[in-house]
Biotite code that builds the C-alpha atoms (Angstrom):
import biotite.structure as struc

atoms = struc.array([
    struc.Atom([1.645, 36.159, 28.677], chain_id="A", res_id=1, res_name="UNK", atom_name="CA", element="C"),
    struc.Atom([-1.219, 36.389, 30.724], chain_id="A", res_id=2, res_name="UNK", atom_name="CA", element="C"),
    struc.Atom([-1.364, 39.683, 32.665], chain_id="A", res_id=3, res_name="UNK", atom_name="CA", element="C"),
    struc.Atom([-4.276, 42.454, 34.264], chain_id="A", res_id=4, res_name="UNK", atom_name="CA", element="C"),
    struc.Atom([-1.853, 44.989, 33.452], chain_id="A", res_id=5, res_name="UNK", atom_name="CA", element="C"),
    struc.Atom([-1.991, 47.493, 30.540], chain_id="A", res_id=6, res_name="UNK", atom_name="CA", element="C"),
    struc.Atom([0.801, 47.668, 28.017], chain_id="A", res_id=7, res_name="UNK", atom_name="CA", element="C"),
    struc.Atom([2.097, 48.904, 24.755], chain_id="A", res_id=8, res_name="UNK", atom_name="CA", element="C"),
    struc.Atom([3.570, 46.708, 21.577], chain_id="A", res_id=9, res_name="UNK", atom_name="CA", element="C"),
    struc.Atom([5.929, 47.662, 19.147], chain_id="A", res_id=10, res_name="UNK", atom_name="CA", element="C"),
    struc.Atom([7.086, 44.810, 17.857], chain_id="A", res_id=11, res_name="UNK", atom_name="CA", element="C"),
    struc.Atom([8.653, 43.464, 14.518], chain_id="A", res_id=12, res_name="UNK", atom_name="CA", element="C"),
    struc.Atom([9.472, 39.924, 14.017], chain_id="A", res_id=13, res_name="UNK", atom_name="CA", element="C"),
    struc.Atom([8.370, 35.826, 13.926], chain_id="A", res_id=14, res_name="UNK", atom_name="CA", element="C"),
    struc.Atom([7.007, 34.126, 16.404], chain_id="A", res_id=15, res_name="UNK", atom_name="CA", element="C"),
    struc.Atom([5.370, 30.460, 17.198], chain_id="A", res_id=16, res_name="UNK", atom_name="CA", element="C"),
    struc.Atom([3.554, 28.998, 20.048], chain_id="A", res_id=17, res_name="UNK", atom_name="CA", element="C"),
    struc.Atom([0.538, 27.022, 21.023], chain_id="A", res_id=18, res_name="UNK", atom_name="CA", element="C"),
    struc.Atom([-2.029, 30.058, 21.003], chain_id="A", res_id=19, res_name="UNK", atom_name="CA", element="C"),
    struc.Atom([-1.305, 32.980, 19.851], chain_id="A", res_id=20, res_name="UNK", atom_name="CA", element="C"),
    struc.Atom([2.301, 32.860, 17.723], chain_id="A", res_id=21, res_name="UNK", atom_name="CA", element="C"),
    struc.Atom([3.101, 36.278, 18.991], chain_id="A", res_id=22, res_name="UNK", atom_name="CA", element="C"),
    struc.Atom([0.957, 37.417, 21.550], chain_id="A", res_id=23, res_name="UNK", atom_name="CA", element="C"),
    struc.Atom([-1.189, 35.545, 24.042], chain_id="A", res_id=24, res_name="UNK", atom_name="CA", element="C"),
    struc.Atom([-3.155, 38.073, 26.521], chain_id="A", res_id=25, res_name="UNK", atom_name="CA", element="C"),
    struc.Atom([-5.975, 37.285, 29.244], chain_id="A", res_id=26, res_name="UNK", atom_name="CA", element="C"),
    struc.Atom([-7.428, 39.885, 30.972], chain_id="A", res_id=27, res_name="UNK", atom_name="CA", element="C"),
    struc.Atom([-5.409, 42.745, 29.739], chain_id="A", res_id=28, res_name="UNK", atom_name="CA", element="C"),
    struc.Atom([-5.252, 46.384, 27.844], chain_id="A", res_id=29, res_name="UNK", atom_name="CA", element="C"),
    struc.Atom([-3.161, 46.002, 24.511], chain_id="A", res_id=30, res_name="UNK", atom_name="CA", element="C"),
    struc.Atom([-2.393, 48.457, 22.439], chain_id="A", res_id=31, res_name="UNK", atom_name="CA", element="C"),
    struc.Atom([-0.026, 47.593, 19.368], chain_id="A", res_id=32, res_name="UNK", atom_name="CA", element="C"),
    struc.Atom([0.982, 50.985, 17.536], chain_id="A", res_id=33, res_name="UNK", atom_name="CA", element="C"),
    struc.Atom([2.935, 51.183, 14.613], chain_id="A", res_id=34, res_name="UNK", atom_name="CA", element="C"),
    struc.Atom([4.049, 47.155, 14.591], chain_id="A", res_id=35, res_name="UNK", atom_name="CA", element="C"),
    struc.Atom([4.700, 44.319, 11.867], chain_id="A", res_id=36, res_name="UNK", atom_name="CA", element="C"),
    struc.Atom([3.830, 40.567, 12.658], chain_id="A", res_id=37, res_name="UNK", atom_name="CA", element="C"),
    struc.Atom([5.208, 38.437, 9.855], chain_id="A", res_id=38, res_name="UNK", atom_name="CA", element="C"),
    struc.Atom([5.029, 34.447, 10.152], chain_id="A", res_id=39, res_name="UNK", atom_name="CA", element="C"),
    struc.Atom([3.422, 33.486, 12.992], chain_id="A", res_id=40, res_name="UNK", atom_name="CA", element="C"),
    struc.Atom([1.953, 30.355, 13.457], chain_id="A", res_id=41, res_name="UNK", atom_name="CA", element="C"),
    struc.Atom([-0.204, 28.851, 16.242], chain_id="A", res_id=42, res_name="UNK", atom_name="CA", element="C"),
    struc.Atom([-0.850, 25.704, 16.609], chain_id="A", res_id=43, res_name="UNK", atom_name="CA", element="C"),
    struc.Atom([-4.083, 26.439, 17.673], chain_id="A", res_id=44, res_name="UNK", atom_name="CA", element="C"),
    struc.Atom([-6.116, 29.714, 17.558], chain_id="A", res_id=45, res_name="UNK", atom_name="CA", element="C"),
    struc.Atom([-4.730, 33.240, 16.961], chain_id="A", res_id=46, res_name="UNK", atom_name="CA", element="C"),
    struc.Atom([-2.062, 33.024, 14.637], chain_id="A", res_id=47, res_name="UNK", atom_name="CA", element="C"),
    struc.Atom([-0.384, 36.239, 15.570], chain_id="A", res_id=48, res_name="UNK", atom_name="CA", element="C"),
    struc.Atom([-2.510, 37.269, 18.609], chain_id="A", res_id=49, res_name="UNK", atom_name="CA", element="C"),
    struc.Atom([-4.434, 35.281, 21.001], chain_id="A", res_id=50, res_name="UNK", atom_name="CA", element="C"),
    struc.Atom([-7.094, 37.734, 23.355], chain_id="A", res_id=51, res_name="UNK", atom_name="CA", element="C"),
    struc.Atom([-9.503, 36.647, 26.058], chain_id="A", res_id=52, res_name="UNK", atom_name="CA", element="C"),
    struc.Atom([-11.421, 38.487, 28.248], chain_id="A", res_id=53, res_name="UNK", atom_name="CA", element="C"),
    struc.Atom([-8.670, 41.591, 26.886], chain_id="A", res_id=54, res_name="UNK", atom_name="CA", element="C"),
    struc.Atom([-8.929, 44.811, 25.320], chain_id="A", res_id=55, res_name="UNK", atom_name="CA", element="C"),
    struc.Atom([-6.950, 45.259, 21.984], chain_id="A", res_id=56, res_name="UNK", atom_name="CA", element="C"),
    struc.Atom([-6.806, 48.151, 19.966], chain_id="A", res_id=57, res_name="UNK", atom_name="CA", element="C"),
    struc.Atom([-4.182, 47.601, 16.849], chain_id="A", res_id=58, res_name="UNK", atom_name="CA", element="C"),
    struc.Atom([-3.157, 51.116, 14.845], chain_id="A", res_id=59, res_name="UNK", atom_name="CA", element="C"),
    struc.Atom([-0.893, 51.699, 11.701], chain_id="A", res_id=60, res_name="UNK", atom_name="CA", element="C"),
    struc.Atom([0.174, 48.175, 11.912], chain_id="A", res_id=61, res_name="UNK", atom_name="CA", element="C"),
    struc.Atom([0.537, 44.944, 9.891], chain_id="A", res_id=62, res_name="UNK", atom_name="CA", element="C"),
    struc.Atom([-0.256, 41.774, 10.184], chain_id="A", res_id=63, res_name="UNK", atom_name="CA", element="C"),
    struc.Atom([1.114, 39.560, 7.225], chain_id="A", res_id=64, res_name="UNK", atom_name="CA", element="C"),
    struc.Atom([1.520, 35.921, 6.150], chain_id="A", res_id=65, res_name="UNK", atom_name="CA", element="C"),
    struc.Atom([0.574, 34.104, 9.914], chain_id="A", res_id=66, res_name="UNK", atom_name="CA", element="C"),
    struc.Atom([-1.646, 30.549, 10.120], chain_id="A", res_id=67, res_name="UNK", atom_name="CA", element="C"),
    struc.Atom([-3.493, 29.133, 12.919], chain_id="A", res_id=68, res_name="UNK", atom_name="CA", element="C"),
    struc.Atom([-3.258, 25.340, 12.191], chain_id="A", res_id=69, res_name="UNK", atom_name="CA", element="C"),
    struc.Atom([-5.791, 23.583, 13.859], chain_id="A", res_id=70, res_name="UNK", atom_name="CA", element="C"),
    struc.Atom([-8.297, 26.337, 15.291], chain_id="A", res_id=71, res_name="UNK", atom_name="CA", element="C"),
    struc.Atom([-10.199, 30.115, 14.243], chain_id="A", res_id=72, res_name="UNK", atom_name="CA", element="C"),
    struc.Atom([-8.450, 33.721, 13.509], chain_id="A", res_id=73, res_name="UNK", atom_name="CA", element="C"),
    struc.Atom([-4.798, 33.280, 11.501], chain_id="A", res_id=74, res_name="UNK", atom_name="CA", element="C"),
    struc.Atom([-3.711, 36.940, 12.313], chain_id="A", res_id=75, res_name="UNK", atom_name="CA", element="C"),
    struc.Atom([-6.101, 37.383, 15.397], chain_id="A", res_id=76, res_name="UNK", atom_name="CA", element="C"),
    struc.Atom([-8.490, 35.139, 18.058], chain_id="A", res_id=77, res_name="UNK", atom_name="CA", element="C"),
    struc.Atom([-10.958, 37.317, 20.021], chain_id="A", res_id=78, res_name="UNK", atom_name="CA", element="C"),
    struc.Atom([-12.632, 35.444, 22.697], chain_id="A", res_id=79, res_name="UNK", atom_name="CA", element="C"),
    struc.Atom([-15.312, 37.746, 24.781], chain_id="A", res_id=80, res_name="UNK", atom_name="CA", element="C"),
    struc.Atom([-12.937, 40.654, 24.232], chain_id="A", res_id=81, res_name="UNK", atom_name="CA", element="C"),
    struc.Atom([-12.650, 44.145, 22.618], chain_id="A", res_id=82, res_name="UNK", atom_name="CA", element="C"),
    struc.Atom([-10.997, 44.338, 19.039], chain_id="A", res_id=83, res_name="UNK", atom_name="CA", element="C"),
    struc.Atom([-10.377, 47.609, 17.275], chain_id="A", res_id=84, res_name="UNK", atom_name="CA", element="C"),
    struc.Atom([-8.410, 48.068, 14.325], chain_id="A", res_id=85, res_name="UNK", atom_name="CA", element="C"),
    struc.Atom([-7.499, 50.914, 12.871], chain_id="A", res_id=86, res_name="UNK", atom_name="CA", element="C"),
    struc.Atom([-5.617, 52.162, 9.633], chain_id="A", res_id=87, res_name="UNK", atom_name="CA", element="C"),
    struc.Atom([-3.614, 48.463, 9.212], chain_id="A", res_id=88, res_name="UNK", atom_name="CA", element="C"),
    struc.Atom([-2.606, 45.987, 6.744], chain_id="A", res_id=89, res_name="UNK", atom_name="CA", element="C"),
    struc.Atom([-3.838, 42.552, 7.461], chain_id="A", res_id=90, res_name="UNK", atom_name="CA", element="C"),
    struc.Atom([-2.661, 40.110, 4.523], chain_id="A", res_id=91, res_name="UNK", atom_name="CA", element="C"),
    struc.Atom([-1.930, 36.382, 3.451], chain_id="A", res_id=92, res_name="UNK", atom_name="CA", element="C"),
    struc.Atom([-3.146, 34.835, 6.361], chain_id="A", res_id=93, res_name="UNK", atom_name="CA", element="C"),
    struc.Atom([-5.078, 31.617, 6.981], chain_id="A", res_id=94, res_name="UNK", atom_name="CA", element="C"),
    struc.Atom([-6.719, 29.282, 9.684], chain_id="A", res_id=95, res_name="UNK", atom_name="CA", element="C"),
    struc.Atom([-9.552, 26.607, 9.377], chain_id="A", res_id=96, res_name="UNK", atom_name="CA", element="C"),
    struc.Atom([-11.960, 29.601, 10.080], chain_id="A", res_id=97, res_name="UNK", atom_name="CA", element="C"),
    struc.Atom([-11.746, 33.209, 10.254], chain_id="A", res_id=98, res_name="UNK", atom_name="CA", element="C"),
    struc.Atom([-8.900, 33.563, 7.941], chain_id="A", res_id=99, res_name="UNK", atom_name="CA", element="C"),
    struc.Atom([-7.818, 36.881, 9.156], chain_id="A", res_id=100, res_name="UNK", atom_name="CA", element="C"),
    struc.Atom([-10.344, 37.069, 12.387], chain_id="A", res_id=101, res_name="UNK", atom_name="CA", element="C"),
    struc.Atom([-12.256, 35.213, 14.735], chain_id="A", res_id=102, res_name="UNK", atom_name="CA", element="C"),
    struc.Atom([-14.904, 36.848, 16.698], chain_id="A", res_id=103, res_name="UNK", atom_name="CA", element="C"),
    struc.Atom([-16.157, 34.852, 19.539], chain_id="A", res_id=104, res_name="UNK", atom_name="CA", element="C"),
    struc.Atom([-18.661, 36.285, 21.344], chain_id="A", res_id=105, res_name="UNK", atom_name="CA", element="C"),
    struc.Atom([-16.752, 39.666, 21.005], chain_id="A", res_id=106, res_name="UNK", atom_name="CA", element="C"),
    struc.Atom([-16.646, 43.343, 19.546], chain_id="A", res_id=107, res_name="UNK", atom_name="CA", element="C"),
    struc.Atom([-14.813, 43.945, 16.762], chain_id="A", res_id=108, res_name="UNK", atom_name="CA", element="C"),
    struc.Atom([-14.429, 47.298, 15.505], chain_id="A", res_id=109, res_name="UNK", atom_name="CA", element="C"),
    struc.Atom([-12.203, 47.593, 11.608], chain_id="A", res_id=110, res_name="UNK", atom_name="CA", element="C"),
    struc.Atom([-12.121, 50.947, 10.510], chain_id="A", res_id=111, res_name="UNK", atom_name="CA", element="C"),
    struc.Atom([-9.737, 52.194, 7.181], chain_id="A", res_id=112, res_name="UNK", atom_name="CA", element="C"),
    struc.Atom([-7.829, 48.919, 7.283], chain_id="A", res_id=113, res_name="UNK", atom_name="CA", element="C"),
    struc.Atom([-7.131, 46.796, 3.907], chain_id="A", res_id=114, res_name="UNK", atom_name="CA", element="C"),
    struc.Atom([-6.958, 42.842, 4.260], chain_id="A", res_id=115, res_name="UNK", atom_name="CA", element="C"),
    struc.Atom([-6.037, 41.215, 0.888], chain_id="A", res_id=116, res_name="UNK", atom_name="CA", element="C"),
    struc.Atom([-5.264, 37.269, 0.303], chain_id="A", res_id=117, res_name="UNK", atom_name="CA", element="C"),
    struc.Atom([-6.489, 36.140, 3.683], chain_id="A", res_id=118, res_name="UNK", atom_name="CA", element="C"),
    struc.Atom([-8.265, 32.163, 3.139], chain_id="A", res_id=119, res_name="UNK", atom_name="CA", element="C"),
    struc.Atom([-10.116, 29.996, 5.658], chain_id="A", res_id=120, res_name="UNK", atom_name="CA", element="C"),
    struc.Atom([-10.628, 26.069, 4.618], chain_id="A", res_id=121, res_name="UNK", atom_name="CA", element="C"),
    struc.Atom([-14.047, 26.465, 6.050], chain_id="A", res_id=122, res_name="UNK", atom_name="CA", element="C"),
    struc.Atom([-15.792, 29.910, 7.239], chain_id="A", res_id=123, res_name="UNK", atom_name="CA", element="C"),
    struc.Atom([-14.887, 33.234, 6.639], chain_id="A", res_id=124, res_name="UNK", atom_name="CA", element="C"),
    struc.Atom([-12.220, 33.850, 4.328], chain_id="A", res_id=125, res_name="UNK", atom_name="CA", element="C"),
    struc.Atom([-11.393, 37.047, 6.210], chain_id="A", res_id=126, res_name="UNK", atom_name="CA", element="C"),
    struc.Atom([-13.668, 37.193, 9.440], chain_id="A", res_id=127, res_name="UNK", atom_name="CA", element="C"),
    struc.Atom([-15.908, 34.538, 11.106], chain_id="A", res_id=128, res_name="UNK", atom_name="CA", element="C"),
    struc.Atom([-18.025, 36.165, 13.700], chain_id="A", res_id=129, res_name="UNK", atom_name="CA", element="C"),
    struc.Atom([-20.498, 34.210, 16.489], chain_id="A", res_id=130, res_name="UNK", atom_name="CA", element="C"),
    struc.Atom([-22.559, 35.725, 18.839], chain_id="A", res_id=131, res_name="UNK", atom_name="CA", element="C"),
    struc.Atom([-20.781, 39.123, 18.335], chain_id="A", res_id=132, res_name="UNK", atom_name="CA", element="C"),
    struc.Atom([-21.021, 42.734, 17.609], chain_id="A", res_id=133, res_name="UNK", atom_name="CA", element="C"),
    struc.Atom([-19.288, 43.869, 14.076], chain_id="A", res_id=134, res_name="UNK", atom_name="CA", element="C"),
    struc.Atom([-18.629, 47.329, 13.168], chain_id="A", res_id=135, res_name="UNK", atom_name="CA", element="C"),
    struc.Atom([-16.845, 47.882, 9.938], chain_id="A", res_id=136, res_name="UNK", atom_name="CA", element="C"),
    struc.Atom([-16.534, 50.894, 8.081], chain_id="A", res_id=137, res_name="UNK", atom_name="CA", element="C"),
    struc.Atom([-14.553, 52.240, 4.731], chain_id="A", res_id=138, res_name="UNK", atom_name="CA", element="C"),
    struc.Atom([-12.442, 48.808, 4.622], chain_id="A", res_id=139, res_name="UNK", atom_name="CA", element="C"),
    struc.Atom([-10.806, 47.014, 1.286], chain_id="A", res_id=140, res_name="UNK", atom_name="CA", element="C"),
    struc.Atom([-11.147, 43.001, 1.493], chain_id="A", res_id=141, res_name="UNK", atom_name="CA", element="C"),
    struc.Atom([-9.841, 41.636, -2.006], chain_id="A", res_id=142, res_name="UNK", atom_name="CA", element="C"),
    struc.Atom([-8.719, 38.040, -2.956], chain_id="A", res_id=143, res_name="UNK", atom_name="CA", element="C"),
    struc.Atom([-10.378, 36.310, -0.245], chain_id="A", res_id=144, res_name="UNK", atom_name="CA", element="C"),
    struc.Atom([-11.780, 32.326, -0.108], chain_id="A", res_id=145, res_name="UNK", atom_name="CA", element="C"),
    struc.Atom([-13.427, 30.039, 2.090], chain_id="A", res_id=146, res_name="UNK", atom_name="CA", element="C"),
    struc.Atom([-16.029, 27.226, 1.520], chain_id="A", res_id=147, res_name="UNK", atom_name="CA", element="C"),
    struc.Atom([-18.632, 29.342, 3.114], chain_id="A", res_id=148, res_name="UNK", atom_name="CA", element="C"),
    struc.Atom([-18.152, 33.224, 3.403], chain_id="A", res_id=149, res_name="UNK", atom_name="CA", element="C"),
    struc.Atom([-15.546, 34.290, 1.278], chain_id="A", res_id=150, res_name="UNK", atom_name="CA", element="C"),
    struc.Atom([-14.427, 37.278, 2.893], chain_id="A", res_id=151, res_name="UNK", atom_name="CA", element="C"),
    struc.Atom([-17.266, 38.004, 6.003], chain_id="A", res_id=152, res_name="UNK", atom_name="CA", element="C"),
    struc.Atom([-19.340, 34.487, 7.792], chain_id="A", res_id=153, res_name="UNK", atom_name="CA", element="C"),
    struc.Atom([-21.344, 35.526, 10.516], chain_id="A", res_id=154, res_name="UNK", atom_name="CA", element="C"),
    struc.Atom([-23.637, 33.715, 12.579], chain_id="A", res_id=155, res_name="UNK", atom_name="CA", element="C"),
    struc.Atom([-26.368, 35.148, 15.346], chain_id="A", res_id=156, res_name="UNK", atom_name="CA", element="C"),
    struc.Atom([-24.872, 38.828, 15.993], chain_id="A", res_id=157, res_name="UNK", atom_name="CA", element="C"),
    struc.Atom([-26.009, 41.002, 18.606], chain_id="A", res_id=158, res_name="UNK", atom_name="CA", element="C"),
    struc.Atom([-25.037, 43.954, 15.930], chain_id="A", res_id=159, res_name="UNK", atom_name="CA", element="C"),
    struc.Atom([-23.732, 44.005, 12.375], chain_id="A", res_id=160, res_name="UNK", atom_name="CA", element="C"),
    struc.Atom([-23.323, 47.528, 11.089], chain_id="A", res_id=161, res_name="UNK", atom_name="CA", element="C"),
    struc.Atom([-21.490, 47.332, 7.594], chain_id="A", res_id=162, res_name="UNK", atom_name="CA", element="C"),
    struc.Atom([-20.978, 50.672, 5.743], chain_id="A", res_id=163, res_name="UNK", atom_name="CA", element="C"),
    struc.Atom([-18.789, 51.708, 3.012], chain_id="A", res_id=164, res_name="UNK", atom_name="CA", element="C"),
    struc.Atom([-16.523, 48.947, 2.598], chain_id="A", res_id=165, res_name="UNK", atom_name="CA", element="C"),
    struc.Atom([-15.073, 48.018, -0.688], chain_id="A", res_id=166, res_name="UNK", atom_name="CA", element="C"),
    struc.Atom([-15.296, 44.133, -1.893], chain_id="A", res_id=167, res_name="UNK", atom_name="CA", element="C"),
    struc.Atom([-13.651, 42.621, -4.641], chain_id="A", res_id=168, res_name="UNK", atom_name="CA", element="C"),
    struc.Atom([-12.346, 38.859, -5.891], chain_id="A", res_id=169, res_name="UNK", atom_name="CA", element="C"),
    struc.Atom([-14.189, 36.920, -3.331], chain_id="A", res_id=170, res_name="UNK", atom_name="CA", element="C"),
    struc.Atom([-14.226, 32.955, -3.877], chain_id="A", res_id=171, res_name="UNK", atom_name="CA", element="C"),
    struc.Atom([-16.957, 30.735, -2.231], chain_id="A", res_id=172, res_name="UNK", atom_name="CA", element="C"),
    struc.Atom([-19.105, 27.756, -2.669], chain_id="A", res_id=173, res_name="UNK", atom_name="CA", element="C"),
    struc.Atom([-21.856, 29.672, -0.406], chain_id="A", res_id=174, res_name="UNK", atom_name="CA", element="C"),
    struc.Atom([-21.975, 33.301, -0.130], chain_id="A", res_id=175, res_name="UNK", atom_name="CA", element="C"),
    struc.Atom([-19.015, 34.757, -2.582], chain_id="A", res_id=176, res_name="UNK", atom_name="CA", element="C"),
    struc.Atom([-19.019, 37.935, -0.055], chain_id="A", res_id=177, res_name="UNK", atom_name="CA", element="C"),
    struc.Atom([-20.933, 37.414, 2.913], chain_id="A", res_id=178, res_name="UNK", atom_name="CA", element="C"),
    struc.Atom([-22.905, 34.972, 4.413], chain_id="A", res_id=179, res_name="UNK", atom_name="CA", element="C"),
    struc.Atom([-25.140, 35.837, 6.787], chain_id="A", res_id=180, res_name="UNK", atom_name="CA", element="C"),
    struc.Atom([-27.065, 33.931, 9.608], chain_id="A", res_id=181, res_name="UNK", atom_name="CA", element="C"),
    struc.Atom([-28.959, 35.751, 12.025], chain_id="A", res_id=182, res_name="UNK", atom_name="CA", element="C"),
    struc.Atom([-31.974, 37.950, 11.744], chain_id="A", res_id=183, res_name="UNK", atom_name="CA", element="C"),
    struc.Atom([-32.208, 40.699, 9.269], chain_id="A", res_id=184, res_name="UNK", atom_name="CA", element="C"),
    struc.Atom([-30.154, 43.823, 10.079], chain_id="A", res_id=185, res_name="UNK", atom_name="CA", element="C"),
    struc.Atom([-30.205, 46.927, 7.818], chain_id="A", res_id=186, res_name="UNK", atom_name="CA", element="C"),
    struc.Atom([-27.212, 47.274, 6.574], chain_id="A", res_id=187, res_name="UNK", atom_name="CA", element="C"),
    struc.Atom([-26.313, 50.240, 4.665], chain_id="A", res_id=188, res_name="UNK", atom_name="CA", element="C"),
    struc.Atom([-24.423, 50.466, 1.231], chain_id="A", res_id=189, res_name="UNK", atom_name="CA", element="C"),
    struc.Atom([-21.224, 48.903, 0.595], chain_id="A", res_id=190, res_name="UNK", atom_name="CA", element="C"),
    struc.Atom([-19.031, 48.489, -2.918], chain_id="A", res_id=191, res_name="UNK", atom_name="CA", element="C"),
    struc.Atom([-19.029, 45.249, -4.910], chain_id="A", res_id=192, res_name="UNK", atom_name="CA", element="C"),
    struc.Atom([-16.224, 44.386, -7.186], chain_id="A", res_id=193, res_name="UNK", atom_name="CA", element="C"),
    struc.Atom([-18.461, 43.617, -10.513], chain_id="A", res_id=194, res_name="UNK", atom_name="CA", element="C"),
    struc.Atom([-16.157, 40.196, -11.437], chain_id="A", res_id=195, res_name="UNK", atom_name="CA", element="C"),
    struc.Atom([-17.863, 38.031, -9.230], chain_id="A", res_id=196, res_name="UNK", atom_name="CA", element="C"),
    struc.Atom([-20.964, 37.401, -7.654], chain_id="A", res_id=197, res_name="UNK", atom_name="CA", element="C"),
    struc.Atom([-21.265, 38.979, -4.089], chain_id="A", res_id=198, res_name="UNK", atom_name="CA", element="C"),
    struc.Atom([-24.429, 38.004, -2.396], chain_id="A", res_id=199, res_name="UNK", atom_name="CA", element="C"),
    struc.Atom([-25.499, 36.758, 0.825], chain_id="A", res_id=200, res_name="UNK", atom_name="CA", element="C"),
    struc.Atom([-27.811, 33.944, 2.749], chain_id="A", res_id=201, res_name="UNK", atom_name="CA", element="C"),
    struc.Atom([-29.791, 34.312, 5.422], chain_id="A", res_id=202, res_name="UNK", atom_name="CA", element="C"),
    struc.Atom([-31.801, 31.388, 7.597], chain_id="A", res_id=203, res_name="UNK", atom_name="CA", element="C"),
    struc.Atom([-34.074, 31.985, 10.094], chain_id="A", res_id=204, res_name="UNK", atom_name="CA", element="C"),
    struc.Atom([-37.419, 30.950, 11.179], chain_id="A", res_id=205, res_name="UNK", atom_name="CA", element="C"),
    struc.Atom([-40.770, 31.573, 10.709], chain_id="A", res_id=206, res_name="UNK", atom_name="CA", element="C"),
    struc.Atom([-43.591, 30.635, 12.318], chain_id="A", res_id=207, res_name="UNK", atom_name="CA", element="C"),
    struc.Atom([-42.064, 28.022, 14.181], chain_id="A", res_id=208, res_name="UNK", atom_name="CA", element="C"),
    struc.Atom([-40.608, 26.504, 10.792], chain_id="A", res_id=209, res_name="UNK", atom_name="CA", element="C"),
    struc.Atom([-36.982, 27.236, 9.406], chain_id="A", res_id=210, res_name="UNK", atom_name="CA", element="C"),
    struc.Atom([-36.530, 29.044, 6.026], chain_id="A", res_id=211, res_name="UNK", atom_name="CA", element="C"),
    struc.Atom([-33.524, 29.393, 3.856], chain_id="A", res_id=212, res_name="UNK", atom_name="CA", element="C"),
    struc.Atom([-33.009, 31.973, 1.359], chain_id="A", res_id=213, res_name="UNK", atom_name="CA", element="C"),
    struc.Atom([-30.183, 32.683, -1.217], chain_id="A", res_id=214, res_name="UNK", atom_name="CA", element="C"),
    struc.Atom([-30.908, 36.307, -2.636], chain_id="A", res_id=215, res_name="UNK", atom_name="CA", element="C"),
    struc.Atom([-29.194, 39.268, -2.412], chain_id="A", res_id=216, res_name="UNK", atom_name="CA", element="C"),
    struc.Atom([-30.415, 41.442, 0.633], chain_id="A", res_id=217, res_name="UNK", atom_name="CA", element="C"),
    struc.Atom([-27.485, 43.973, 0.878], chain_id="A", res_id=218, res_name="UNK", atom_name="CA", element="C"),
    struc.Atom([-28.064, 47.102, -0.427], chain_id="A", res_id=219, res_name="UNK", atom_name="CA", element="C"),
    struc.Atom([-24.965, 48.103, -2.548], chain_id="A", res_id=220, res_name="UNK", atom_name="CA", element="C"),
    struc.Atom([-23.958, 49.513, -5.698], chain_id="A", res_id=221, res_name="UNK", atom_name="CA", element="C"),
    struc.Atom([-21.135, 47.944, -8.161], chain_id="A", res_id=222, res_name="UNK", atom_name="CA", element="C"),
    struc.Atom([-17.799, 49.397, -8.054], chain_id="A", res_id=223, res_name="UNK", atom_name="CA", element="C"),
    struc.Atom([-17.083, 51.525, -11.017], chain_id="A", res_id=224, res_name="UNK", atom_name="CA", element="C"),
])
């Protein structure tokens, strides 16, 4: 539904639609506490929630096993909106990009939340980002895959502030972990899963002439 009120979700089920296979909202205040998604499928983006121009904050809550066919984010679409998720299970979901999230000119905030076997055919096994702001702290990603990205594809952020987040069994033909496009941010130490090779690619440009690098820029140490 499409609504400029605020509301509250506690929800537990399966659900399919066009966008958004549980929730579509537009211009709204969401706040989904303590809640389990399981199934949904879009059609097109956000395979359990669908946001634009919304506020969403999801706590202590799962999303599990939802697709978006056709389009971006298989548990959630974020469309110039505000996503914050904190202390929940996002697993075994899929789209053609962002596997778990799409971040479209948006905020997304992740903070404490573990998202295991999430796969995009193309970018971002777990969360394709464009022209946004990402914020995530003391996260798990594990068994992620995508062509490009394996778990993290972002592309011209205003902000990308990683710190503390745990990667492991990442699958990619570019950029196992994270593939970067934008100019260089500093991004501070985060743990890499030593059975695969997490690295990251930058482009940018350069005295009016476009360079492309494959190296390793993040700072991080191997997980133990």
């Amino acid at each position: 539904s499409s609504s400029d009120d605020d509301a509250t979700v506690n929800r537990y089920g399966t659900y399919t639609a066009y966008y958004g296979g549980s929730i579509y909202c537009e211009n709204s205040n969401v706040m989904i506490y303590q809640s389990k998604f399981d199934d949904s499928v879009s059609f097109s983006f956000g395979g359990s929630i669908a946001s634009l121009n919304s506020h969403i904050t999801i706590k202590e809550s799962s999303l599990n096993n939802s697709k978006s066919i056709t389009d971006g984010g298989g548990a959630v679409y974020n469309s110039k909106s505000e996503l914050h998720i904190f202390n929940s299970d996002i697993h075994g979901n899929s789209a053609e990009f962002g596997g778990a999230v799409c971040n479209i000119n948006s905020v997304l905030d992740s903070y404490r939340s573990r998202y295991g076997h999430n796969h995009a055919t193309h970018y971002g096994g777990v969360i394709y980002d464009i022209y946004g702001t990402l914020n995530v702290y003391l996260n798990q990603f594990y068994v992620s895959r995508a062509e490009i990205g394996g778990v993290i594809y972002t592309r011209i952020p205003n902000e990308y502030n990683l710190e503390s987040n745990s990667f492991g069994d990442a699958f990619a033909n570019e950029g196992a972990a994270i593939f970067y496009d934008g100019k260089k941010q500093d991004v501070k130490p985060n743990y890499f899963g030593n059975d695969y090779y997490a690295f990251a690619e930058f482009t940018a440009s350069l005295n009016g002439e476009d360079y492309y690098i494959i190296s390793n820029p993040i700072f991080y140490q191997l997980s133990s």
